[in-house]
ROROTOR-448036 format. One record per residue: x, y, z of N, C-alpha, C in turn; residue number from 1; residue in one letter. Coordinates in steps of 0.05 Angstrom, whole numbers. Layout:
N
+--------+--------+--------+--------+--------+--------+--------+--------+--------+-----+------+
!     nx !     ny !     nz !    cax !    cay !    caz !     cx !     cy !     cz ! pos ! code !
+--------+--------+--------+--------+--------+--------+--------+--------+--------+-----+------+
!      X !      Y !      Z !      X !      Y !      Z !      X !      Y !      Z ! NUM !    a !
...
+--------+--------+--------+--------+--------+--------+--------+--------+--------+-----+------+
***
This chain:
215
+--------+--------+--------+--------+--------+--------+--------+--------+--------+-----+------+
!     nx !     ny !     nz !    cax !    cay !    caz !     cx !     cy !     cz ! pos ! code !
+--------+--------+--------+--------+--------+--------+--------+--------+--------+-----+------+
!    799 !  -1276 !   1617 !    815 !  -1281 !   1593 !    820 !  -1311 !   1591 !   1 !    x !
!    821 !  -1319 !   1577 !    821 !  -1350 !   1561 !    844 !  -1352 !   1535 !   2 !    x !
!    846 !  -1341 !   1531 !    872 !  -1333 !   1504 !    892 !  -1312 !   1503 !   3 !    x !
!    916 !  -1315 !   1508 !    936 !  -1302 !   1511 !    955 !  -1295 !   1489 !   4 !    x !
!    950 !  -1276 !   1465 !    968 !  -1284 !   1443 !    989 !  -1255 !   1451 !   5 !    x !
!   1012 !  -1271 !   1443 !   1041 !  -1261 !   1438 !   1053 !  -1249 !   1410 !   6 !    x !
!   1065 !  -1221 !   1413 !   1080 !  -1214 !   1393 !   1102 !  -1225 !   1394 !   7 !    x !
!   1124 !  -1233 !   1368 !   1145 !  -1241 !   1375 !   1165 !  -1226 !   1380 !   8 !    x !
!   1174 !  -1208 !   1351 !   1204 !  -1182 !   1358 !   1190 !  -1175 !   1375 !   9 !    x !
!   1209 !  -1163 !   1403 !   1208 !  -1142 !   1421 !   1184 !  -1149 !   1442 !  10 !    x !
!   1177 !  -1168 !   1434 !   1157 !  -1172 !   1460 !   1172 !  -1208 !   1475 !  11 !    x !
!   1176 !  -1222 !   1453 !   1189 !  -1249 !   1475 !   1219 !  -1250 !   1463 !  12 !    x !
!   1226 !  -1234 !   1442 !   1263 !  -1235 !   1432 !   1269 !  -1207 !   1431 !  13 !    x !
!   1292 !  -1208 !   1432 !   1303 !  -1187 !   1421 !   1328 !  -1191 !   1404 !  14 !    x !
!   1304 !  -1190 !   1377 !   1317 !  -1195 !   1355 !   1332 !  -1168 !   1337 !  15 !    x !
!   1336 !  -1149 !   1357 !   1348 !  -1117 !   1337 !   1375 !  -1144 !   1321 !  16 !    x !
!   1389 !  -1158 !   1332 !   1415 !  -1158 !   1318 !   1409 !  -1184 !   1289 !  17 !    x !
!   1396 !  -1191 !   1286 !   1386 !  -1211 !   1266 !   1378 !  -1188 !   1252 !  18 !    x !
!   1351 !  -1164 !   1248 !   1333 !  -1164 !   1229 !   1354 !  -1132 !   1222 !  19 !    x !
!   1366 !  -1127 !   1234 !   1377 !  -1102 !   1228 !   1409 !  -1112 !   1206 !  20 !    x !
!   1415 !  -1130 !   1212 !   1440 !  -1134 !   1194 !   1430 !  -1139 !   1163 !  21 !    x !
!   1402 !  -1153 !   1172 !   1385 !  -1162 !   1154 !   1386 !  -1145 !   1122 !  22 !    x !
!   1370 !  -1120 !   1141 !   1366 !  -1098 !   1131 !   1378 !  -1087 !   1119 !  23 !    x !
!   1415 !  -1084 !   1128 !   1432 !  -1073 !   1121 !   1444 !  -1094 !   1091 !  24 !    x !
!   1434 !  -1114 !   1095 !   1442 !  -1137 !   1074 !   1424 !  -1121 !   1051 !  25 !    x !
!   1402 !  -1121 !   1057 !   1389 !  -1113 !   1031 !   1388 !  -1084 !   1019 !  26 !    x !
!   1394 !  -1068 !   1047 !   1398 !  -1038 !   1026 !   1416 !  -1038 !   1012 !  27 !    x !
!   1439 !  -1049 !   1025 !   1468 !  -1045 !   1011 !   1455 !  -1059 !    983 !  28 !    x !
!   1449 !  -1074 !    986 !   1439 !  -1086 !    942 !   1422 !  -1067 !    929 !  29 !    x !
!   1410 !  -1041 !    940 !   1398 !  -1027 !    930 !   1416 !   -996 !    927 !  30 !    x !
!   1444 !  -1000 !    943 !   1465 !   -987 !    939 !   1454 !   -964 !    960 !  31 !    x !
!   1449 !   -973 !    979 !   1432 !   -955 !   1002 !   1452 !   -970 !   1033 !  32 !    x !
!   1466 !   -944 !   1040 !   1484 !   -950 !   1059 !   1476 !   -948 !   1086 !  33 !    x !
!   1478 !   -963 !   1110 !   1469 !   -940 !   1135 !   1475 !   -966 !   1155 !  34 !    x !
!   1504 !   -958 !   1161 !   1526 !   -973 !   1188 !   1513 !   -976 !   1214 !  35 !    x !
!   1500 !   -959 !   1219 !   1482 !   -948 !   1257 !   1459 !   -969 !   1251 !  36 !    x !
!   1454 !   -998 !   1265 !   1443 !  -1013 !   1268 !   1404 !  -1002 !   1282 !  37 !    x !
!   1429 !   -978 !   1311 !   1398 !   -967 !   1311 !   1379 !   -946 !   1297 !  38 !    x !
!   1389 !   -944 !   1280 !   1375 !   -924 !   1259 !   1353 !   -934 !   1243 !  39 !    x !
!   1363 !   -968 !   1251 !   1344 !   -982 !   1228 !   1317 !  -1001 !   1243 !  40 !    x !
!   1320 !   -993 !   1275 !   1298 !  -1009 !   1292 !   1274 !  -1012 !   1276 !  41 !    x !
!   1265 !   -991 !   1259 !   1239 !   -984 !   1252 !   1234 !  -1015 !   1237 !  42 !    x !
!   1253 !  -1025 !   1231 !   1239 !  -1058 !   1209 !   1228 !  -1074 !   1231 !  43 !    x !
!   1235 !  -1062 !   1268 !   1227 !  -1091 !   1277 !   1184 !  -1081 !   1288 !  44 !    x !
!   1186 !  -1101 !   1273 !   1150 !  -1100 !   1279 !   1129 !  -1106 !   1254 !  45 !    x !
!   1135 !  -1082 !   1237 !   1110 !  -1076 !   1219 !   1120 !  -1102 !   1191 !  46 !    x !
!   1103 !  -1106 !   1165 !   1118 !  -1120 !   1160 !   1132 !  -1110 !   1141 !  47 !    x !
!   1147 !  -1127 !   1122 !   1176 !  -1113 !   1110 !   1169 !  -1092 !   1083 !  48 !    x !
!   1155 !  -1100 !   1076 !   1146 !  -1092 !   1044 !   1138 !  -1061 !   1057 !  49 !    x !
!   1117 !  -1055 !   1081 !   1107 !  -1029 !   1091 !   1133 !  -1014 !   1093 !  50 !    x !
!   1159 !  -1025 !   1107 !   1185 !  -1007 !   1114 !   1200 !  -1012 !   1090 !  51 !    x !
!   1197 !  -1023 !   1075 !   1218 !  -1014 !   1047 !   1204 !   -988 !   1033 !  52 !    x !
!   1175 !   -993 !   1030 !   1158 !   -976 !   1007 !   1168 !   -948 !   1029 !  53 !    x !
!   1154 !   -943 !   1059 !   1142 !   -925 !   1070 !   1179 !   -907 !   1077 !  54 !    x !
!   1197 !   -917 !   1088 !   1215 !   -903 !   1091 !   1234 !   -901 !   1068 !  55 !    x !
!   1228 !   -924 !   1047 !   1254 !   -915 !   1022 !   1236 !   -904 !   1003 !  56 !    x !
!   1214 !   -906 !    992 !   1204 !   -895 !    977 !   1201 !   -915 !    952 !  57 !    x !
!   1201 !   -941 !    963 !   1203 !   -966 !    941 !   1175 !   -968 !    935 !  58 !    x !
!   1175 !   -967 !    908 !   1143 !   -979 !    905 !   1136 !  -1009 !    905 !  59 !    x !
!   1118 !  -1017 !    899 !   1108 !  -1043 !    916 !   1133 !  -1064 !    904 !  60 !    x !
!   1132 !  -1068 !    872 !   1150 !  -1090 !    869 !   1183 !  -1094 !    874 !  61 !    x !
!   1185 !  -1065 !    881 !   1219 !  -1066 !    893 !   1220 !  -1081 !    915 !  62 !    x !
!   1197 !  -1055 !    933 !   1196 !  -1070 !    949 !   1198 !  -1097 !    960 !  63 !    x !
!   1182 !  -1114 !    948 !   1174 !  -1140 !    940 !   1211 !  -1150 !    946 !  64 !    x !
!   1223 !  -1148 !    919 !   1247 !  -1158 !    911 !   1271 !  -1148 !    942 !  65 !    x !
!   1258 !  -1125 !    960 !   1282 !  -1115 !    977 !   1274 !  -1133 !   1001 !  66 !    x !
!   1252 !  -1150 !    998 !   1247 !  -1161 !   1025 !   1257 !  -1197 !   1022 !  67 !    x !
!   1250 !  -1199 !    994 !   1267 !  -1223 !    977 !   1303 !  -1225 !    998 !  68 !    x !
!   1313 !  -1209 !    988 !   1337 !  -1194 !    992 !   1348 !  -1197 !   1021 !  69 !    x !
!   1332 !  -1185 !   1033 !   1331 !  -1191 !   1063 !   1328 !  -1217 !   1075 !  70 !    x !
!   1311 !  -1236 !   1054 !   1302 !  -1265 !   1075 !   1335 !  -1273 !   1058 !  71 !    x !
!   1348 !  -1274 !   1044 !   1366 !  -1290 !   1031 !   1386 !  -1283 !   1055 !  72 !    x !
!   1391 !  -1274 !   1079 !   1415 !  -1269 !   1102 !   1389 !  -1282 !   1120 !  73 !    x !
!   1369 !  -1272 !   1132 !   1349 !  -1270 !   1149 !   1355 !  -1295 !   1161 !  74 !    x !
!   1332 !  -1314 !   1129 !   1326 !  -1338 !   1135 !   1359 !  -1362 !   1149 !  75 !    x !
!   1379 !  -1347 !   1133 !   1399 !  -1368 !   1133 !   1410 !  -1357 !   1166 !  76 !    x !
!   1416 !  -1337 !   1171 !   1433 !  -1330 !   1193 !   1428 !  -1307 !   1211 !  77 !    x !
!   1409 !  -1294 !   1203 !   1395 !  -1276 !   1222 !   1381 !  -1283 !   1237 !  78 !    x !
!   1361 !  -1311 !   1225 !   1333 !  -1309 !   1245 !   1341 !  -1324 !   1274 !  79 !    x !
!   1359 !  -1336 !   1268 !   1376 !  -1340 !   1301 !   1398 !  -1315 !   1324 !  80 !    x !
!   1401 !  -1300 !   1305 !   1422 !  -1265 !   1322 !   1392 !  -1259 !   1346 !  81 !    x !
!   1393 !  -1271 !   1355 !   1375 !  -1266 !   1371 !   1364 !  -1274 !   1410 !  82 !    x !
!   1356 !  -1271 !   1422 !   1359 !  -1273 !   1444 !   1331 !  -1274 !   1469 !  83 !    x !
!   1315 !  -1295 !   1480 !   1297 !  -1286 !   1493 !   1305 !  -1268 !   1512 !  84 !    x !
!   1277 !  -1250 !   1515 !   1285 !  -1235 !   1545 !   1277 !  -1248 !   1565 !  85 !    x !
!   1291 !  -1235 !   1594 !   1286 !  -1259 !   1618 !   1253 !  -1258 !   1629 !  86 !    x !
!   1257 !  -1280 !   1635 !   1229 !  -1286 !   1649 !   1198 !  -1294 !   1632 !  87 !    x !
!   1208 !  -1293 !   1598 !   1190 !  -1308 !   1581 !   1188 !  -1331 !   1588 !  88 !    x !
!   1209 !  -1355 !   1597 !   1202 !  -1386 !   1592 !   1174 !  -1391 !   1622 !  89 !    x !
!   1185 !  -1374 !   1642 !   1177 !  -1371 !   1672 !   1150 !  -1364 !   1663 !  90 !    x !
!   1136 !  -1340 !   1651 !   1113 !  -1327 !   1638 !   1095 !  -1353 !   1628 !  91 !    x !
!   1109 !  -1360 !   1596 !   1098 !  -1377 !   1597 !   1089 !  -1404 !   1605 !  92 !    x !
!   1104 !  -1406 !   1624 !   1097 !  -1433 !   1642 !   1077 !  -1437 !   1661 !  93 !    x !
!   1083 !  -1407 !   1672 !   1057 !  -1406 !   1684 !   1032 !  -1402 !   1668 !  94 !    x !
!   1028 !  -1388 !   1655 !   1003 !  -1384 !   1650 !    996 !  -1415 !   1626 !  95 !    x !
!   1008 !  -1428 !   1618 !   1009 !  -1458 !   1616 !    991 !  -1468 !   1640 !  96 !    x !
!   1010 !  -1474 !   1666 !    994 !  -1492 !   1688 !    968 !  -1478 !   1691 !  97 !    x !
!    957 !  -1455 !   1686 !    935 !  -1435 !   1697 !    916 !  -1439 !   1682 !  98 !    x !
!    919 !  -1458 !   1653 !    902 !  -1466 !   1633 !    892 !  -1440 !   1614 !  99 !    x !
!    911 !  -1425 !   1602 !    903 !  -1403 !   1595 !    917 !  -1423 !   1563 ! 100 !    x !
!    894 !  -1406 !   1537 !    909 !  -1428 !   1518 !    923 !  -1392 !   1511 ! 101 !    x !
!    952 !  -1402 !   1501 !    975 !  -1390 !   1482 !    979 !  -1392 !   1461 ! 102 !    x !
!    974 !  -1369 !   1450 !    980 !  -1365 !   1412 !    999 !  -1344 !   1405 ! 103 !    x !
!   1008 !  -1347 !   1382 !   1033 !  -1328 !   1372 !   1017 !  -1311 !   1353 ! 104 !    x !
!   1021 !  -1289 !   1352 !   1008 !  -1274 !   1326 !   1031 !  -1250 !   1317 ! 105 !    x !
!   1049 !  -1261 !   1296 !   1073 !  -1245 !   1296 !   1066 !  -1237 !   1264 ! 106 !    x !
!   1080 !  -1210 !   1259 !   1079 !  -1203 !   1226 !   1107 !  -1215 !   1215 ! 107 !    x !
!   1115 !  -1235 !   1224 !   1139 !  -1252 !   1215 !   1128 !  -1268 !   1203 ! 108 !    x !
!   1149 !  -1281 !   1189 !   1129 !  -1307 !   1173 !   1132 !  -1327 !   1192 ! 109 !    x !
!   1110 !  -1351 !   1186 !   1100 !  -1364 !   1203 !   1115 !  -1393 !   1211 ! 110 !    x !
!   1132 !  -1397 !   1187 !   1155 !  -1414 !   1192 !   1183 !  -1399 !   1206 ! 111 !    x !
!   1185 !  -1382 !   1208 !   1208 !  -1369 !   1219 !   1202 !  -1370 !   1247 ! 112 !    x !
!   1176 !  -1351 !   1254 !   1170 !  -1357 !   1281 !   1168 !  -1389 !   1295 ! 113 !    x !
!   1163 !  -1408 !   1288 !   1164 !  -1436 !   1290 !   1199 !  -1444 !   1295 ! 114 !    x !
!   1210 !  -1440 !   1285 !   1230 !  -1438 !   1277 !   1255 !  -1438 !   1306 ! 115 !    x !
!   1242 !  -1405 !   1307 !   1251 !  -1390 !   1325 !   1250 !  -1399 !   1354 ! 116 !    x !
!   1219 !  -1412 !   1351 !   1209 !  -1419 !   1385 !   1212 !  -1438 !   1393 ! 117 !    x !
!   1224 !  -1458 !   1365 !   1233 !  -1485 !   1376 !   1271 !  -1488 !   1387 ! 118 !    x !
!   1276 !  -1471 !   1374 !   1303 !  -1459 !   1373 !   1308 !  -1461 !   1401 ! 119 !    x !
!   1292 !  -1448 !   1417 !   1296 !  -1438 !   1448 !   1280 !  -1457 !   1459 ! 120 !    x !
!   1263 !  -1471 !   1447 !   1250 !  -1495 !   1462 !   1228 !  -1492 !   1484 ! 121 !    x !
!   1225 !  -1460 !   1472 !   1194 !  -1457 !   1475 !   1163 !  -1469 !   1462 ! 122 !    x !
!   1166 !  -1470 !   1439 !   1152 !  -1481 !   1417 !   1128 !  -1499 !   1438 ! 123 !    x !
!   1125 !  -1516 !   1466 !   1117 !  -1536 !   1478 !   1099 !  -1517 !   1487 ! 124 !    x !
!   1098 !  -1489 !   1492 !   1074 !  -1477 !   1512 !   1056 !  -1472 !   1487 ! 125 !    x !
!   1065 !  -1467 !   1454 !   1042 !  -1455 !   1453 !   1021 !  -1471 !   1441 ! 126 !    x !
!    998 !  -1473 !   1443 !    975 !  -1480 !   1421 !    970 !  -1474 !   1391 ! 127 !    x !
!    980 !  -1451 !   1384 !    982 !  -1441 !   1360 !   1000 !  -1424 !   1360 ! 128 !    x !
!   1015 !  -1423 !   1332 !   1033 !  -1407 !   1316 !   1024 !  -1389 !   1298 ! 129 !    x !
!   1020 !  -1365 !   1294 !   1006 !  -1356 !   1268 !   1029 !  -1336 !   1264 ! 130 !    x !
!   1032 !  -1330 !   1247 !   1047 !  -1310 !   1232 !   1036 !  -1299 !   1205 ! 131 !    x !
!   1061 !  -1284 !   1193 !   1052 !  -1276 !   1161 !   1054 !  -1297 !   1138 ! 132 !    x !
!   1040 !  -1293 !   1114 !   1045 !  -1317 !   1095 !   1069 !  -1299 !   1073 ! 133 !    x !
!   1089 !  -1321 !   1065 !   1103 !  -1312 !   1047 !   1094 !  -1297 !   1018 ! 134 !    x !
!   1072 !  -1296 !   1015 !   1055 !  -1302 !    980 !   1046 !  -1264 !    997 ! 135 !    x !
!   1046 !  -1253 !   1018 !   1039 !  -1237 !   1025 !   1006 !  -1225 !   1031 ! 136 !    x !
!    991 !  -1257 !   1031 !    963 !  -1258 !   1036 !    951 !  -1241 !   1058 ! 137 !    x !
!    970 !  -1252 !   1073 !    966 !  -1246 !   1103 !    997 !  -1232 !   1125 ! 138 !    x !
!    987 !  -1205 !   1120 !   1016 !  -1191 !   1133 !   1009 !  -1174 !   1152 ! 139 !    x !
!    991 !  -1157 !   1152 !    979 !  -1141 !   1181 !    974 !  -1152 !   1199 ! 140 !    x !
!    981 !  -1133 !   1226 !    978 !  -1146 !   1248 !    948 !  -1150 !   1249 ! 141 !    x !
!    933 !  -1140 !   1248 !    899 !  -1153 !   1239 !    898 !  -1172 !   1228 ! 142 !    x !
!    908 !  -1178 !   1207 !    904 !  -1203 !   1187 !    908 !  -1225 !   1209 ! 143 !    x !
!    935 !  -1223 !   1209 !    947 !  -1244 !   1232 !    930 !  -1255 !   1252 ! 144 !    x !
!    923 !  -1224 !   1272 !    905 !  -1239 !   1290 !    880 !  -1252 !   1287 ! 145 !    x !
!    864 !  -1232 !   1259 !    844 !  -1249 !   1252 !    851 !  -1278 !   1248 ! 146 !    x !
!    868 !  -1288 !   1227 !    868 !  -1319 !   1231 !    883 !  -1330 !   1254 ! 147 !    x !
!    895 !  -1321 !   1271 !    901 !  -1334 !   1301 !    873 !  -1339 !   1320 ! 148 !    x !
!    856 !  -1315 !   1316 !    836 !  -1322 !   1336 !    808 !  -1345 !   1316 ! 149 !    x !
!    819 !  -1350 !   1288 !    796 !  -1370 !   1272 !    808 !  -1388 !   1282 ! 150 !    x !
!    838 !  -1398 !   1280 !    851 !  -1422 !   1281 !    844 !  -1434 !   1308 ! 151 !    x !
!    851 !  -1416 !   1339 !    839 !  -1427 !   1361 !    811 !  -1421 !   1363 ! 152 !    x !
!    802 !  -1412 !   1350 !    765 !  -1421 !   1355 !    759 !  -1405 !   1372 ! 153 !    x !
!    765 !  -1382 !   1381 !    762 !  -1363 !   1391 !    739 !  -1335 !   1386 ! 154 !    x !
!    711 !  -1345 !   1384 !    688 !  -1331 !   1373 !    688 !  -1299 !   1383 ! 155 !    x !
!    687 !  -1311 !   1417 !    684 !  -1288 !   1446 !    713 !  -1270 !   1432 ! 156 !    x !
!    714 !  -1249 !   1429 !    743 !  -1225 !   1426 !    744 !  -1215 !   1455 ! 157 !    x !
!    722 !  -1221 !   1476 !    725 !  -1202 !   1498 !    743 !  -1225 !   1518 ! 158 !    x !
!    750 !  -1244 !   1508 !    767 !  -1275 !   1516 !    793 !  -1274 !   1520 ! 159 !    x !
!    803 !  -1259 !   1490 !    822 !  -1254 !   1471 !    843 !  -1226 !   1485 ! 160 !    x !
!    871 !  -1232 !   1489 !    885 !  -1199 !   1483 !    911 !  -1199 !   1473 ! 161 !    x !
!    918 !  -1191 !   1466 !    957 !  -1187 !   1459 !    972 !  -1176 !   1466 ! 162 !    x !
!    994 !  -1192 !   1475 !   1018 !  -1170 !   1482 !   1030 !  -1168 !   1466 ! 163 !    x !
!   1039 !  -1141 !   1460 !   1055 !  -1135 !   1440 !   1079 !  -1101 !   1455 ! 164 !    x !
!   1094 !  -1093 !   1440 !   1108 !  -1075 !   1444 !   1114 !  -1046 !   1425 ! 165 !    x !
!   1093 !  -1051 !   1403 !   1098 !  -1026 !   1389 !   1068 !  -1018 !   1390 ! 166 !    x !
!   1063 !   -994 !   1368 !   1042 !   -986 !   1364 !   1031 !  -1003 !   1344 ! 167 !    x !
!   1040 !  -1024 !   1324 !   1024 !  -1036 !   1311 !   1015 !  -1055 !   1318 ! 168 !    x !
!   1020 !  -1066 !   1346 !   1007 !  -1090 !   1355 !    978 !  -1076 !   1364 ! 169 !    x !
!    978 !  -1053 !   1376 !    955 !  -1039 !   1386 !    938 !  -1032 !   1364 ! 170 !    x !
!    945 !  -1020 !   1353 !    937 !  -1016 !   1327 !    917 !  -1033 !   1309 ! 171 !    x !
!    935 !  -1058 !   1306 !    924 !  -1081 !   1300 !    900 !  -1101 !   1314 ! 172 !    x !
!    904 !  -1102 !   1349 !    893 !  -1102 !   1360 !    864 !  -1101 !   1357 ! 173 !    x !
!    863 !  -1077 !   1356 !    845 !  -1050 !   1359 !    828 !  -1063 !   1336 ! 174 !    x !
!    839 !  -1061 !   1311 !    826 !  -1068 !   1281 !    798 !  -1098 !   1291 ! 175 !    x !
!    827 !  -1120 !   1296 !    808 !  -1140 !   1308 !    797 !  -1149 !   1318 ! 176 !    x !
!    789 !  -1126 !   1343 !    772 !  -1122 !   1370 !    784 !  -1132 !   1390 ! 177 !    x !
!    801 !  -1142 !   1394 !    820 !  -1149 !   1418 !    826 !  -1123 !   1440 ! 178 !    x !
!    834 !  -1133 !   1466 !    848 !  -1111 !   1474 !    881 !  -1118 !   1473 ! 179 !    x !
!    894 !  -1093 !   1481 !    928 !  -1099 !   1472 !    938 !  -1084 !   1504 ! 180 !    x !
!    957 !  -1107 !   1511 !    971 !  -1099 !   1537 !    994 !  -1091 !   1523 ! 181 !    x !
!   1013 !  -1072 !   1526 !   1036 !  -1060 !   1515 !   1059 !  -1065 !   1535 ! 182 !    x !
!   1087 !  -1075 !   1530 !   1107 !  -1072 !   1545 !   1124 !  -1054 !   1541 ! 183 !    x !
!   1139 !  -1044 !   1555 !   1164 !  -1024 !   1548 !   1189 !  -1032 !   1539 ! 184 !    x !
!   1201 !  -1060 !   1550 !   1231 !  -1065 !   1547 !   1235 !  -1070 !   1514 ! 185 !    x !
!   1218 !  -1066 !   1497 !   1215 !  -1071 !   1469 !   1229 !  -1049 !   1457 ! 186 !    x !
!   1213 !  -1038 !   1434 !   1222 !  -1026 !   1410 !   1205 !  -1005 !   1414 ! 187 !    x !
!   1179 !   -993 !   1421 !   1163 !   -977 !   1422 !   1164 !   -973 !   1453 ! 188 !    x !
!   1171 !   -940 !   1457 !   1162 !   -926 !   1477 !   1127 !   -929 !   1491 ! 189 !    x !
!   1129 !   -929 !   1513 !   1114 !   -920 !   1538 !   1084 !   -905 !   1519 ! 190 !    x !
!   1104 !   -877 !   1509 !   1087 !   -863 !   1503 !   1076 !   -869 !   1474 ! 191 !    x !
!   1090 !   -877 !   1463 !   1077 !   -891 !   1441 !   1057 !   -911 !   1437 ! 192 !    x !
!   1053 !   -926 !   1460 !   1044 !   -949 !   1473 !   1009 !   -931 !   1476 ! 193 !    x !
!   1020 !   -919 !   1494 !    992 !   -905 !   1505 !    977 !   -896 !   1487 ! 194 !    x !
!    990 !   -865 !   1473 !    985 !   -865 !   1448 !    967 !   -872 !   1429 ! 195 !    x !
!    975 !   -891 !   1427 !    962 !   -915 !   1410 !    940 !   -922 !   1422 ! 196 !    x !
!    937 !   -924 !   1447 !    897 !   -938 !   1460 !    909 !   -960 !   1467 ! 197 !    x !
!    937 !   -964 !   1481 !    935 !   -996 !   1491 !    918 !   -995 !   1521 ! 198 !    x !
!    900 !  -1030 !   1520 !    889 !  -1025 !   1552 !    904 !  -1022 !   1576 ! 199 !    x !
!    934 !  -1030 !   1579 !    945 !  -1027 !   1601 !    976 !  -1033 !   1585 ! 200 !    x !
!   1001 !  -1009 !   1594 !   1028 !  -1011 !   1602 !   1040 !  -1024 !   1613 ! 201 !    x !
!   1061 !  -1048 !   1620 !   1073 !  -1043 !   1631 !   1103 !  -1039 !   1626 ! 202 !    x !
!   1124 !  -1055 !   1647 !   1155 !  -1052 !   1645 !   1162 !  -1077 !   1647 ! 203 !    x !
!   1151 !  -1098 !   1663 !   1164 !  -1120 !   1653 !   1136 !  -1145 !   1658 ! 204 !    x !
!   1143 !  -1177 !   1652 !   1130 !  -1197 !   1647 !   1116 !  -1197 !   1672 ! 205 !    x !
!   1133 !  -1197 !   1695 !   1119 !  -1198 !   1716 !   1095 !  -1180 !   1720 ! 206 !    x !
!   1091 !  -1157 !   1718 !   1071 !  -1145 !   1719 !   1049 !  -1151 !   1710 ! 207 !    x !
!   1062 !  -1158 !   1681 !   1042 !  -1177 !   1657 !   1024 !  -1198 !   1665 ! 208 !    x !
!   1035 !  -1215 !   1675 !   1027 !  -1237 !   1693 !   1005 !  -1232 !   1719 ! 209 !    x !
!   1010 !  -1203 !   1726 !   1000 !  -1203 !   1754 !    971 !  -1191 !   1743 ! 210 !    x !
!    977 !  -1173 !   1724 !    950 !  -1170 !   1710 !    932 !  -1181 !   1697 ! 211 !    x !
!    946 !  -1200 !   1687 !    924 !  -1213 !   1662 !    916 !  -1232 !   1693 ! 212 !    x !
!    921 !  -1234 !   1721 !    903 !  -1245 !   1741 !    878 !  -1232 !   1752 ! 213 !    x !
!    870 !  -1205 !   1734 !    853 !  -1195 !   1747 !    830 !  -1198 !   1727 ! 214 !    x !
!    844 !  -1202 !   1701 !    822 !  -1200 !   1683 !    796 !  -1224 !   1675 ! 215 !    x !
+--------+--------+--------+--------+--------+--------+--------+--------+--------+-----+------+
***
């Protein structure tokens, strides 16, 4: 392996308390109530327009307008409610000195993630940032990784893998020939993980680490 790309929610933050108040900012404008923060995990991952249409039943341009809605708290005061988990800065440091290059491939937008990584003062490991585009060009986790793996020049896919924590990172993965290592301390179950066709499970970074030494 030669390229190490990263999901962001649930795989290096745990952002439930940013994207969920988020959420709650924008249903309530659609006069759509719901207090239980974890009821609403399902926004962290896929991107927003898929969880407005697919669980409210918004068609595309509400949609559109409910995710509007959402960046107006998000961008200002959410995209910081947030928190790395331990042993990311350690993760990526090493595999830094190991000469492995690091890319982000998040269905967030691509200035938020930037944003975010400089915030914590990670932003120095990676080589590339890719995310989603606001204009909504580019929002699937395929899309994404497709232009993460054009941007680093990354031809070989058998080079290439992602960690990610739901089923759409695998998913996505999968689309763009990558393989997908799955973690658990995220948002997506074990079995969901598997499920899905990820190449290997685990429970925490360390493991992560010890594997991507074999590959």
């Amino acid at each position: 392996m030669k390229t190490i790309l990263f999901d962001l929610d649930g795989t290096l933050s745990n952002s439930k308390e940013g994207i969920t108040k988020s959420a709650q900012y924008a249903l309530h404008h659609f006069g759509i109530e719901e207090p239980d923060a974890d009821k609403l995990e399902f926004f962290i991952g896929p991107p927003l327009t898929y969880t407005f249409e697919t669980h409210y039943g918004m068609d595309k341009d509400k949609a559109i307008k409910a995710t509007a809605k959402y960046r107006e708290r998000y961008n200002v005061t959410g995209i910081f409610e947030c928190q790395m988990y331990d042993g990311v800065e350690t993760l990526l440091s090493h595999l830094k000195q190991k000469d492995y290059r690091i890319g982000m491939a998040s269905s967030k937008p691509e200035e938020s993630c930037r944003r975010i990584l400089e915030y914590f003062g990670i932003l120095k490991y990676f080589d590339d940032v890719t995310g989603a585009t606001m204009d909504g060009r580019i929002s699937s986790k395929a899309e994404v990784l497709a232009e993460a793996l054009r941007r680093m020049d990354e031809k070989d896919r058998g080079k290439a893998v992602l960690i990610g924590d739901t089923r759409f990172d695998v998913e996505g993965a999968k689309e763009a020939g990558i393989p997908c290592i799955g973690i658990t301390y995220g948002f997506g179950s074990r079995k969901e993980l598997e499920e899905s066709g990820a190449d290997a499970v685990f429970d925490t970074l360390e493991e992560v680490e010890a594997y991507l030494e074999t590959l």
